[in-house]
VMD Tcl script that draws the C-alpha trace (Angstrom):
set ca {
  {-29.17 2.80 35.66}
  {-30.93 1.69 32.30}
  {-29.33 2.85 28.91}
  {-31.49 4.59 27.04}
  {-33.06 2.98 23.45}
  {-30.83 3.69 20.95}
  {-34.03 4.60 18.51}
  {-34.51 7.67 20.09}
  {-31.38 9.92 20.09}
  {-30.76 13.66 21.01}
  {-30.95 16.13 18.14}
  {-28.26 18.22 18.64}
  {-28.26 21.84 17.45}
  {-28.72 22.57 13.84}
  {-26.11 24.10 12.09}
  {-26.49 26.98 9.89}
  {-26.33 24.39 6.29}
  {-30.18 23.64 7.38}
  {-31.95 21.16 9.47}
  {-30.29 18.23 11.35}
  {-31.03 14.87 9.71}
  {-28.66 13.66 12.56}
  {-31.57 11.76 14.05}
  {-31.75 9.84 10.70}
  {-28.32 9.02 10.99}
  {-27.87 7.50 14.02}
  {-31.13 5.43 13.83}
  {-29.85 4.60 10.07}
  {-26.34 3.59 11.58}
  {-28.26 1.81 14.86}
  {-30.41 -0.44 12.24}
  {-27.36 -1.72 10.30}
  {-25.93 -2.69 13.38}
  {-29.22 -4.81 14.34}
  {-28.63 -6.62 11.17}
  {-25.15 -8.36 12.40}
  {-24.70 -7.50 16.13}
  {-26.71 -8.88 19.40}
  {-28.61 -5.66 20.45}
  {-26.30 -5.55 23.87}
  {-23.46 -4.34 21.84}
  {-25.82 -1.63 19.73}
  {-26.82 -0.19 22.57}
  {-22.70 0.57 23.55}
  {-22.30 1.56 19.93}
  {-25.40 3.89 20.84}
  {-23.89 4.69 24.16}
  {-20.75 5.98 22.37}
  {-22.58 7.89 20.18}
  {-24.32 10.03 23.10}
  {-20.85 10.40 24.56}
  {-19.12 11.48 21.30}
  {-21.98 14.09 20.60}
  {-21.58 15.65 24.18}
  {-18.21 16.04 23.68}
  {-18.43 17.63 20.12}
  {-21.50 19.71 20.69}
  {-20.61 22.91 19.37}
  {-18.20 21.97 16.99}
  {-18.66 22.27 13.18}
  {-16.97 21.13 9.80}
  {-15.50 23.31 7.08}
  {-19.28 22.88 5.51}
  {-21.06 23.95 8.48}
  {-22.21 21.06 9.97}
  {-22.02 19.51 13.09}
  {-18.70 18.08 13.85}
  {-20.55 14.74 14.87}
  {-22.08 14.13 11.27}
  {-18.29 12.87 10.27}
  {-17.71 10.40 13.03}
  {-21.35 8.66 12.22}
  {-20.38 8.60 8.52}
  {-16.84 6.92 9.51}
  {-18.70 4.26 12.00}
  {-21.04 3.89 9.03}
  {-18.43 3.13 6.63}
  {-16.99 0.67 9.17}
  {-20.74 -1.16 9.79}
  {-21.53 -1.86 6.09}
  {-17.95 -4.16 6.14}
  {-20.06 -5.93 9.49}
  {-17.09 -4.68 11.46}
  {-16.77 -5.53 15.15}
  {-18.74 -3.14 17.74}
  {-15.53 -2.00 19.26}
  {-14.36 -0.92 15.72}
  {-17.66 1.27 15.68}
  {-17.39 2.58 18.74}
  {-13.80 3.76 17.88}
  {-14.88 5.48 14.64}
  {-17.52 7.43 16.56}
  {-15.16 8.89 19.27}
  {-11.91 8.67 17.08}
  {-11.37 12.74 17.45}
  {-12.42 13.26 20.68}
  {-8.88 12.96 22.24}
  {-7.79 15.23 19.65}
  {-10.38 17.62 19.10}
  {-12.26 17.92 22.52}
  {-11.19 18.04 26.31}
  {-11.41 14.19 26.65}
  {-8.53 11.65 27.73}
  {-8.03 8.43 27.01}
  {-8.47 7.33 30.59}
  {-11.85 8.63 30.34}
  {-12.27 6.72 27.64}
  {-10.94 3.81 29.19}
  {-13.32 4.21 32.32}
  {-16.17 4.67 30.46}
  {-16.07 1.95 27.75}
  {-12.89 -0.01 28.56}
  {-9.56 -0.50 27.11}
  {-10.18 -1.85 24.17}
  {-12.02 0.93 22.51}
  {-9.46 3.45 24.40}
  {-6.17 2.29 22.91}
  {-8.20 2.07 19.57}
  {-9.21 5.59 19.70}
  {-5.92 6.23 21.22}
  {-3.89 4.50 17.82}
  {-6.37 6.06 15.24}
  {-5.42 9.98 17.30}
  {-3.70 12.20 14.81}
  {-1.04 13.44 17.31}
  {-0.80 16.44 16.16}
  {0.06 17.90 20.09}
  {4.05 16.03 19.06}
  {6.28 19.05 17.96}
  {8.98 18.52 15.12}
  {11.06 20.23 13.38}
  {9.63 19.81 9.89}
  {6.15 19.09 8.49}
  {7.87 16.15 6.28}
  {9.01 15.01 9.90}
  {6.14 15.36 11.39}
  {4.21 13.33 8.65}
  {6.48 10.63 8.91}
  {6.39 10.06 12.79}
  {2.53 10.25 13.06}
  {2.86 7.77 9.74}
  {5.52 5.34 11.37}
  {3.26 5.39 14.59}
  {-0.10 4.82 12.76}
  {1.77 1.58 11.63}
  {2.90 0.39 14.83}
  {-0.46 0.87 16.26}
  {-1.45 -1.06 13.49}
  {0.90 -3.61 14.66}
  {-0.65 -3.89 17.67}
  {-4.04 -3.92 16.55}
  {-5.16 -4.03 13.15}
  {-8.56 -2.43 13.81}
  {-7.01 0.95 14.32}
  {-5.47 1.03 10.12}
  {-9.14 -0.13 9.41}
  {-10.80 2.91 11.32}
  {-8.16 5.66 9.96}
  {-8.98 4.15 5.89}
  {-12.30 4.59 7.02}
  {-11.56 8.07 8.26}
  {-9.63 9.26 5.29}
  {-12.44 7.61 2.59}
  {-15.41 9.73 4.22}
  {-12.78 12.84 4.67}
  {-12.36 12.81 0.57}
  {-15.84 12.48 -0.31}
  {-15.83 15.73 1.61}
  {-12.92 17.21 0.42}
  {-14.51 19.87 -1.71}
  {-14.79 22.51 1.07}
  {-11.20 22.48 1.83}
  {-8.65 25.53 0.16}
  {-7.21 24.14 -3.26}
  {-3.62 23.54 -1.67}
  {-5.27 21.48 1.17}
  {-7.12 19.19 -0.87}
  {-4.16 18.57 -3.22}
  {-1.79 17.92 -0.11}
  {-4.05 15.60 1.37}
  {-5.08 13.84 -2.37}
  {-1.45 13.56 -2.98}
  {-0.66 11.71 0.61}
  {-3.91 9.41 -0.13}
  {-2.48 8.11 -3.48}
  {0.74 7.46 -1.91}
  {-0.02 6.26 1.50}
  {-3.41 5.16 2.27}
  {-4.23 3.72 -1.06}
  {-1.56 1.25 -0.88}
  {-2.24 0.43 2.70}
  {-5.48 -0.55 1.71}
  {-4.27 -2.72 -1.22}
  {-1.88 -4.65 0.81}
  {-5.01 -5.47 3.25}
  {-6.87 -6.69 0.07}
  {-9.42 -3.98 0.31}
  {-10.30 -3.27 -2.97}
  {-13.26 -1.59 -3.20}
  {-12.43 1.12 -0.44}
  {-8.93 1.25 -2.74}
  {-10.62 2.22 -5.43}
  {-13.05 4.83 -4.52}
  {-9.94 6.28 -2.80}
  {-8.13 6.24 -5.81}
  {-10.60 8.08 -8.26}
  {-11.18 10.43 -5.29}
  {-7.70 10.95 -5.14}
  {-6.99 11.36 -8.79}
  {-10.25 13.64 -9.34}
  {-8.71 16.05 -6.52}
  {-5.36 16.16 -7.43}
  {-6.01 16.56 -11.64}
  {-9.73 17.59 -11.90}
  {-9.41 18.40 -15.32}
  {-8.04 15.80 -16.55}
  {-10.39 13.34 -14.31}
  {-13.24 15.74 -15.74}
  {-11.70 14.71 -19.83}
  {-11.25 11.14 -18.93}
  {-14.36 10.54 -17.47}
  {-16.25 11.83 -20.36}
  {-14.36 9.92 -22.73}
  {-15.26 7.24 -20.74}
  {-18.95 7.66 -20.46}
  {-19.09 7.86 -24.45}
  {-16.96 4.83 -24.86}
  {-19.67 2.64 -22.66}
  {-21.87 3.53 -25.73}
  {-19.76 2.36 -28.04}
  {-19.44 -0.99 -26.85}
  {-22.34 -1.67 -25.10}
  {-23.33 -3.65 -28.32}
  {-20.13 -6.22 -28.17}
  {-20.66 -6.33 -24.47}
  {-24.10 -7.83 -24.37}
  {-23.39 -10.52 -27.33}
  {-20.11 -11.55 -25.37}
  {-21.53 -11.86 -22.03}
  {-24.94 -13.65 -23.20}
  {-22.47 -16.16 -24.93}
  {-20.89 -17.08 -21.59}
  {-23.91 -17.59 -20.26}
  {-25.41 -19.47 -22.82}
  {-22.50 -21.66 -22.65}
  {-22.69 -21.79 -18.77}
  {-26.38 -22.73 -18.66}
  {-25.39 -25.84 -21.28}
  {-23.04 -26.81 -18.82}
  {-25.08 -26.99 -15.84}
  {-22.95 -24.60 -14.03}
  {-24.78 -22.29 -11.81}
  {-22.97 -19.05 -11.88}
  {-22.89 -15.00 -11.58}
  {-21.79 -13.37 -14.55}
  {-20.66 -9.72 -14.71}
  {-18.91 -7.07 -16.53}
  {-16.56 -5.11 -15.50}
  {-14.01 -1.98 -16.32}
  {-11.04 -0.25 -14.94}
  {-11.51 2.35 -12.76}
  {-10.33 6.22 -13.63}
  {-6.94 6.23 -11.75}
  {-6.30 2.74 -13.28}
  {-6.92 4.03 -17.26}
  {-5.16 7.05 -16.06}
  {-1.72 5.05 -14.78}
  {-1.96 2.78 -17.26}
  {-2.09 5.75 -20.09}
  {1.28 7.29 -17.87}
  {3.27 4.64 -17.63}
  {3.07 2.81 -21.07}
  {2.14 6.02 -23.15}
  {-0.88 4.36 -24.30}
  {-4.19 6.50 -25.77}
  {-7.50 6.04 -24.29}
  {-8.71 4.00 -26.76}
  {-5.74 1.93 -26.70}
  {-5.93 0.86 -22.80}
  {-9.73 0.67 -22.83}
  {-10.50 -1.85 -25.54}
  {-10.07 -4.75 -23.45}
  {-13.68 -6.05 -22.49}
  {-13.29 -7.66 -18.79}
  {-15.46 -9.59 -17.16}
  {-16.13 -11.62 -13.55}
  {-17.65 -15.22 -12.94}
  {-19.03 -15.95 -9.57}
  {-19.19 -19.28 -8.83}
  {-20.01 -21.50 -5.78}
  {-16.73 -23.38 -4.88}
  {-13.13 -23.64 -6.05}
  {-13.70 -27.18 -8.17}
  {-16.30 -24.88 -10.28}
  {-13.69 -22.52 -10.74}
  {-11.43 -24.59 -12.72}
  {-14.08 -26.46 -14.40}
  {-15.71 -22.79 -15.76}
  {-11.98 -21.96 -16.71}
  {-12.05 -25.07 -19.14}
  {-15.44 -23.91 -20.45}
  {-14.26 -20.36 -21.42}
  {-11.15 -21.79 -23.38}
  {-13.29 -23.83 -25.25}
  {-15.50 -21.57 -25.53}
  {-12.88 -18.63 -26.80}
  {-9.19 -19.63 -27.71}
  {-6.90 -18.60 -25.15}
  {-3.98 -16.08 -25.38}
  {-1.00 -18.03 -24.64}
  {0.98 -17.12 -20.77}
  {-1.95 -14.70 -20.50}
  {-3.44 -17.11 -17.43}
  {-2.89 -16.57 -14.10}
  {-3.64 -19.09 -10.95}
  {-4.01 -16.73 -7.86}
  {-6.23 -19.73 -6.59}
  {-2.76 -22.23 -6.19}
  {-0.92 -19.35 -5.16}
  {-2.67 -16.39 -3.94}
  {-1.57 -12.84 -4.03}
  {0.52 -11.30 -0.91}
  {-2.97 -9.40 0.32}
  {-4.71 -12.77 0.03}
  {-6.07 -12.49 -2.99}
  {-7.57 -15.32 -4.56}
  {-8.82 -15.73 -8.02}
  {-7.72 -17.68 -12.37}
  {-7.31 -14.96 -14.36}
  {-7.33 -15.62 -18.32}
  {-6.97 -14.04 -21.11}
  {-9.10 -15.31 -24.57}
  {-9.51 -14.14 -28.10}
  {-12.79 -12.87 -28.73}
  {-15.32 -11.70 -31.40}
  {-14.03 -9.43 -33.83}
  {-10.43 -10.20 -32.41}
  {-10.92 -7.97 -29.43}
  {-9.29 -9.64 -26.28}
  {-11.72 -10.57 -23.47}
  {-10.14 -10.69 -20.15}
  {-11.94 -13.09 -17.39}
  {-11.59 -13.74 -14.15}
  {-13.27 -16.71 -12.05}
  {-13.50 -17.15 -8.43}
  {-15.95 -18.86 -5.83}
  {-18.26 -16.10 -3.90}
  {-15.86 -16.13 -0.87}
  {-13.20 -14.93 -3.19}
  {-14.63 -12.12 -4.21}
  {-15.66 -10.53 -0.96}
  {-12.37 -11.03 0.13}
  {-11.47 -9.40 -3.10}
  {-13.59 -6.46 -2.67}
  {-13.30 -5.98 1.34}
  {-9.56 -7.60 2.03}
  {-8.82 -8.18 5.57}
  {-12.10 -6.72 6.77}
  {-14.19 -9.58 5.10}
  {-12.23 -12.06 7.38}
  {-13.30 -10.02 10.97}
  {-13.94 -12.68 13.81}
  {-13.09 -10.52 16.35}
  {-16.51 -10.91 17.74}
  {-16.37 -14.73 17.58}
  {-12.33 -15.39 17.45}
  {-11.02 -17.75 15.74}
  {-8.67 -18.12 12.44}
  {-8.90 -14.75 10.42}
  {-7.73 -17.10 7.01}
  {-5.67 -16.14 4.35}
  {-6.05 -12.14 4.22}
  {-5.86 -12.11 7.81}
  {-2.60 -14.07 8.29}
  {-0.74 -12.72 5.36}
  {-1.51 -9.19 6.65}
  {-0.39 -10.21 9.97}
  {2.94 -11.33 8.33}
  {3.52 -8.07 6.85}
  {3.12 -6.18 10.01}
  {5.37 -8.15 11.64}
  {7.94 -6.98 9.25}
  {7.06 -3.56 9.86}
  {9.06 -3.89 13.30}
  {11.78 -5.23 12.29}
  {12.33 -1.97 9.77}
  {11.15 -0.43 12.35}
  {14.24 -1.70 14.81}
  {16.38 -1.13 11.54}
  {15.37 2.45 10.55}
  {17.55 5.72 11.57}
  {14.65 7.81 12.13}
  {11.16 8.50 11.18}
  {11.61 9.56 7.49}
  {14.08 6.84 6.49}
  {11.21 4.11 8.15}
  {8.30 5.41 6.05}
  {10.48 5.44 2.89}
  {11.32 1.76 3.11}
  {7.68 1.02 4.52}
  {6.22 2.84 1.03}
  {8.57 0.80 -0.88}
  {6.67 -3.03 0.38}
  {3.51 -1.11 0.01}
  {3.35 -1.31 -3.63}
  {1.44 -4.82 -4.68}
  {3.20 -5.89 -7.85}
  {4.77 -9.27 -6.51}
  {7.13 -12.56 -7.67}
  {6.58 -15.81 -6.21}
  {10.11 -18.02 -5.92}
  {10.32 -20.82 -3.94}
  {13.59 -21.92 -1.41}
  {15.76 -24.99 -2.19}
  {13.15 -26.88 0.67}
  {10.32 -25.82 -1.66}
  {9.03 -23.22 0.36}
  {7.41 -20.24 -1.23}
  {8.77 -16.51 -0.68}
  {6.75 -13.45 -1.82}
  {8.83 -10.67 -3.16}
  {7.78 -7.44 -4.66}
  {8.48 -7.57 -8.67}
  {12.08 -6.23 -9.41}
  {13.64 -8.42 -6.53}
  {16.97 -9.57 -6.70}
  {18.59 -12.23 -5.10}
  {20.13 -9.86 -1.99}
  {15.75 -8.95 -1.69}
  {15.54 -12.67 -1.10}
  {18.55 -13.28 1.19}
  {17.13 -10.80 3.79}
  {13.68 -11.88 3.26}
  {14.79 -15.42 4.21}
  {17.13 -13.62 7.55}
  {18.57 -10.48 7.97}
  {22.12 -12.83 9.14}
  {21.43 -14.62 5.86}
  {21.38 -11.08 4.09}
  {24.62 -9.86 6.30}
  {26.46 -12.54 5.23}
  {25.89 -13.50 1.56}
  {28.57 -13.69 -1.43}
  {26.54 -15.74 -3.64}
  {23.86 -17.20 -4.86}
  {22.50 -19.82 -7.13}
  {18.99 -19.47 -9.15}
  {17.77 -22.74 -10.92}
  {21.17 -24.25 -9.86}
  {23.17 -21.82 -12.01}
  {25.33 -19.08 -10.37}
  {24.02 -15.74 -10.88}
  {25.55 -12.09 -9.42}
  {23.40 -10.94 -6.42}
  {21.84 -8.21 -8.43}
  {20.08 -10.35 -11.02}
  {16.32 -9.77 -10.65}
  {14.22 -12.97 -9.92}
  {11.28 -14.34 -11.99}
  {7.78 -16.58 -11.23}
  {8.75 -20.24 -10.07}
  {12.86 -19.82 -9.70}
  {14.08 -21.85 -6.89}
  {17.15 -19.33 -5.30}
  {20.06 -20.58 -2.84}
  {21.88 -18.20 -1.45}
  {25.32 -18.81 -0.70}
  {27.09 -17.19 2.41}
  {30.27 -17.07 4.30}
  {31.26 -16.24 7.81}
  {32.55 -12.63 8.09}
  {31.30 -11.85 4.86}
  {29.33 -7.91 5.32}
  {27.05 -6.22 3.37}
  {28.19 -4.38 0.38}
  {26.98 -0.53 0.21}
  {26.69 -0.79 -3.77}
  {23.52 -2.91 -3.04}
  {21.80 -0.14 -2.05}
  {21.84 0.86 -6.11}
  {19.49 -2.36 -6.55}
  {17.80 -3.56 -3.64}
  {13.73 -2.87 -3.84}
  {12.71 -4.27 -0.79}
  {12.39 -2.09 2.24}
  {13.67 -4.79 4.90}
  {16.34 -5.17 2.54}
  {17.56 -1.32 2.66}
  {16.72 -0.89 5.89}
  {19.16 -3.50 6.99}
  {21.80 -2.61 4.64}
  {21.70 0.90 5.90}
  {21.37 -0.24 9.48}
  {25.28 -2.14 9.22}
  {26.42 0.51 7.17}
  {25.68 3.97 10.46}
  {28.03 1.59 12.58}
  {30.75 2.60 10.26}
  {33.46 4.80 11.63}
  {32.96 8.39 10.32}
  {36.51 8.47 8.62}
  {35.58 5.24 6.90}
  {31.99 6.32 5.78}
  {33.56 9.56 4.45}
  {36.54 7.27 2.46}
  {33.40 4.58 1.02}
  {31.27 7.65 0.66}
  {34.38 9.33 -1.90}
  {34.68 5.87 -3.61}
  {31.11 5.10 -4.23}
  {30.75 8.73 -5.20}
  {33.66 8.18 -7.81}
  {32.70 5.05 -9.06}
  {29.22 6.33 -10.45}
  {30.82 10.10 -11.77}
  {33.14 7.25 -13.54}
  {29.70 6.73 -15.81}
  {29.82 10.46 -17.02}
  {33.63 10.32 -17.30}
  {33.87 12.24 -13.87}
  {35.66 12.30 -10.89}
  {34.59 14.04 -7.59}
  {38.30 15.55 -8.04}
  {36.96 17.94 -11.19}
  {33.63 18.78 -10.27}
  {33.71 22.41 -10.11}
  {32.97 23.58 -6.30}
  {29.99 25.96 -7.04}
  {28.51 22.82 -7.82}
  {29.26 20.76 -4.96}
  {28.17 24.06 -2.48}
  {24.80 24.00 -4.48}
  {23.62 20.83 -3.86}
  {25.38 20.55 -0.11}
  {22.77 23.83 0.18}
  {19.97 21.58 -1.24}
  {20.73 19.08 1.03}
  {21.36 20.95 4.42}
  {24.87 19.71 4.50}
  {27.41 21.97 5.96}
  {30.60 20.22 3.77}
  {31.61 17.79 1.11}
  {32.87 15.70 3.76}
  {29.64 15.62 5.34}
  {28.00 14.73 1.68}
  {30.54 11.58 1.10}
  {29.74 10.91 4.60}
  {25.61 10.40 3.93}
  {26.82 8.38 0.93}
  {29.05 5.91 3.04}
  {26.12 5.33 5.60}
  {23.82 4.69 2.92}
  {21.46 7.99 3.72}
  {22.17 9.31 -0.13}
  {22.64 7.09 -3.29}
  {25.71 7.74 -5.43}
  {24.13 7.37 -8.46}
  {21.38 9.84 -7.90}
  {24.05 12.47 -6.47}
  {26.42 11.72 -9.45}
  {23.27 12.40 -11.69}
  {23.01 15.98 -9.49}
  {26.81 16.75 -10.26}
  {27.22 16.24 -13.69}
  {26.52 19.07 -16.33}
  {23.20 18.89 -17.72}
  {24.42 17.38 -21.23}
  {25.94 14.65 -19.51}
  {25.62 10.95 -20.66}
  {26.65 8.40 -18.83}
  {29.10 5.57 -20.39}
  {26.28 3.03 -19.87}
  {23.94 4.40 -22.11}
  {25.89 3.61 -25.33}
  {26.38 -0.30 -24.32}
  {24.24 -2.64 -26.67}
  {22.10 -4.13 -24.21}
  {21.77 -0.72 -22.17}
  {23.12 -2.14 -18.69}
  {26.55 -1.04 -17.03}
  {29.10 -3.11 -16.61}
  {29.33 -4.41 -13.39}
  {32.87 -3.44 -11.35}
  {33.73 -5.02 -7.99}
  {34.52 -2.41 -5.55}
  {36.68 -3.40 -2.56}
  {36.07 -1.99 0.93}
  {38.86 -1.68 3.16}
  {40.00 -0.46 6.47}
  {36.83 -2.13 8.54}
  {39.28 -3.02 11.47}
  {36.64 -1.68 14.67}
  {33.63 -1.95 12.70}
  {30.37 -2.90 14.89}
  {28.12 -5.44 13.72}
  {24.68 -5.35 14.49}
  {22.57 -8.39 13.70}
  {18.23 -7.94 13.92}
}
mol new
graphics top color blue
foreach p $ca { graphics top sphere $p radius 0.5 }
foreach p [lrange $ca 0 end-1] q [lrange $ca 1 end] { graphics top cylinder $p $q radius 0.2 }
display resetview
């Protein structure tokens, strides 16, 4: 039986918000697809369109339009990245197992596995029962990563999902759209920045922030529509000196300027209690050129052109970033002072930049995905071994949304070899990044061929040996430092194969040792206090509390913070340099302990 031309869909009913541009849509979606796919795979993409509408007809959004309207804008979404067919397919049926009567066998019958177990991985599985809604977020989140795991595709589909659902958030109650904001900013966004996807990063991100604080998106963004006035004038005499100074050169290249996005400022003005006008009078801009020599020959342009601001430069070309990021970043001393912030790349570059992973799709053709690709790969390789590691569902997402965050430190292994690590590493993150028995088992270790205490935080360009010793185990304290989630995880994973008579004796030590800060003990803590926070935490005794702390499931210091009176201060804070003095604390009475190795 011939399938039908994909230039002449069905118009399904109107809904009530007016007439039905969905025959615009599909032919819209079906001509973007003609521009990068062999017409044999639009007409399946058209196929699954036909199916998907069937199965939705009837069905309507908060805003009163067809159901089907959202699955096109998804699949649309998807096709301007020149994703695969099967990738498009999936974002037009990607509710249909949840929403309608369909099964994924059907699915599977009717366009193959592929696109089934795609659909199937991008489901929101919201038919699982649990006990708690945080619980039930962080299942359908640590399954959304696995499926990931198994096939990248299916993370690509559900960004694409969430982007089009918060350019349509406004119909949704307050609460709802703050809820789902809040889970964007914390969990999809940096997804999408460890994939390198930039661009769909930050129109989450401004999305995100503009739902969650509209009035203070609504201030921000009219302080930043009058500052573009302001310097338009130094904008245009800087950039048509670069390019003056380009064309001299010979060098054919794109020049453009550029500014920080609204969540960016907004961060930026948080975290280092900066004005607006403080953290917007950088001028930034981008040069495009044709191949990586240019890059570093336009770098030695702009410093001669502008003086550069000493350890402001930045070779992400040498050493990319852990999302595959590629691009010199520099820092120069412009007109009037003001400091002029430029970064070059070749074209490739920067639509990896801008579409991370997705800019790297071969699926159609095979072959080597490159840099974004692999390094993403790498990263969701780790995810099962946290996986193997983590207790349940909520512990797993917590030490996933730790490695999501992008800041990074590049060291390198006494062989030269280069580890990533997330800034604020310390020399235990490194030991279980190089093996979770070389984690286990360390005592030691040696940075720049100097012996340094495990907690001391690495730098850019150290070379770190870790030193370990047979029967050595992992010490719960390191929990108070670690920052990498395969780190934790595997801490916490030796320390639940602790006896419970142990855990609850470590638990009353570690528990002690940080109430030592506020000149405490868990001896005079007055027991209303110790029932209200066992209430807070659903425990049923303090045994049960020094208990979590032994296994690792609460942090001493953060319940020692809990128990002290309000006033407190702890010792620390009136040392010179601000740190704590670092106390060894023995463990003891490990005779049956079971050792568990990834």
């Amino acid at each position: 039986m011939a399938k039908p031309a994909h230039t002449k869909p069905p118009a399904p009913k109107p809904a009530s918000a007016g007439p039905s541009p969905d025959r615009f849509l599909i032919s819209d979606l079906c001509a973007l697809l003609d521009s990068y796919l062999p017409h044999d795979q639009v007409q399946e993409v058209y196929r699954a369109y036909l199916f998907g509408a069937e199965a939705h007809d009837g069905q309507h959004r908060m805003s009163g339009e067809p159901y089907i309207y959202h699955p096109l804008a998804v699949a649309k979404i998807l096709a301007e990245m020149h994703m695969d067919y099967q990738s498009i397919m999936a974002a037009i049926l990607h509710d249909v197992i949840e929403d309608t009567s369909t099964v994924k066998e059907q699915l599977a019958g009717e366009f193959g596995t592929e696109v089934a177990e795609l659909v199937d991985g991008v489901s929101k599985l919201t038919q699982i029962k649990f006990e708690t809604h945080a619980e039930a977020q962080a299942e359908n989140f640590r399954k959304m990563l696995l499926a990931m795991v198994r096939d990248i595709r299916v993370i690509l589909v559900k960004l694409a999902d969430r982007l089009h659902n918060m350019r349509t958030l406004g119909h949704m109650p307050a609460e709802k759209r703050r809820r789902i904001a809040r889970e964007t900013l914390e969990i999809y966004v940096p997804i999408a920045q460890r994939l390198g996807m930039n661009a769909l990063r930050v129109e989450l991100d401004d999305l995100g922030f503009a739902a969650l604080y509209p009035m203070r998106y609504r201030v921000l963004s009219e302080a930043l529509r009058k500052a573009r006035g302001n310097r338009k004038e130094i904008l245009n005499k800087i950039e048509t000196a670069i390019k003056r100074r380009l064309r001299q050169e010979e060098m054919p290249a794109e020049v453009q300027s550029r500014e920080k996005h609204l969540y960016s400022l907004y961060k930026k003005m948080r975290s280092k209690n900066l004005s607006f006008s403080e953290v917007f009078d950088v001028y930034a801009f981008r040069i495009v050129v044709d191949k990586v020599d240019t890059c570093y020959r336009v770098l030695g342009i702009m410093h001669s052109l502008y003086k550069p601001v000493p350890g402001r430069f930045k070779d992400y070309i040498a050493i990319p970033k852990a999302n595959g990021y590629q691009s010199l970043h520099t820092v120069l001393f412009g007109p009037y002072g003001v400091p002029i912030e430029v970064q070059i790349r070749s074209a490739e570059m920067n639509q990896v930049a801008e579409s991370g992973i997705a800019a790297h799709w071969l699926y159609k053709s095979g072959g080597d995905q490159g840099n974004t690709g692999e390094r993403a790969r790498e990263w969701l390789r780790g995810l099962l071994e946290m996986q193997k590691n983590a207790g349940n569902s909520l512990e797993f997402i917590e030490n996933v949304k730790i490695d999501l965050f992008p800041d990074e430190v590049y060291v390198f292994t006494p062989k030269g070899e280069i580890l990533e690590l997330m800034r604020g590493a310390t020399a235990v993150d490194f030991a279980y990044a190089v093996h979770t028995d070389v984690g286990n088992t360390c005592i030691a270790a040696k940075i720049d061929r100097r012996l340094s205490p495990l907690r001391t935080p690495l730098f850019n360009g150290q070379t770190v040996e870790i030193i370990t010793a047979p029967g050595a185990h992992p010490n719960p304290t390191w929990l108070n430092f670690v920052v990498t989630g395969k780190a934790r995880a595997s801490i916490r994973s030796y320390l639940k194969n602790l006896k419970r008579d142990e855990a609850i004796n470590l638990g009353r030590r570690l528990l002690d040792k940080a109430l030592a800060e506020f000149s405490l003990s868990s001896g005079n803590i007055p027991r209303e206090r110790f029932e209200q926070l066992l209430k807070e935490f659903n425990l049923k005794s303090v045994e049960d509390l020094f208990d979590a702390i032994g296994l690792g499931n609460r942090m001493a210091v953060l319940v020692a913070r809990r128990l002290a009176p309000g006033d407190a201060v702890p010792d620390s804070a009136h040392d010179f340099d601000g740190k704590a003095p670092i106390r060894a604390l023995s463990i003891k009475g490990t005779e049956g302990m079971v050792l568990t190795y990834a």
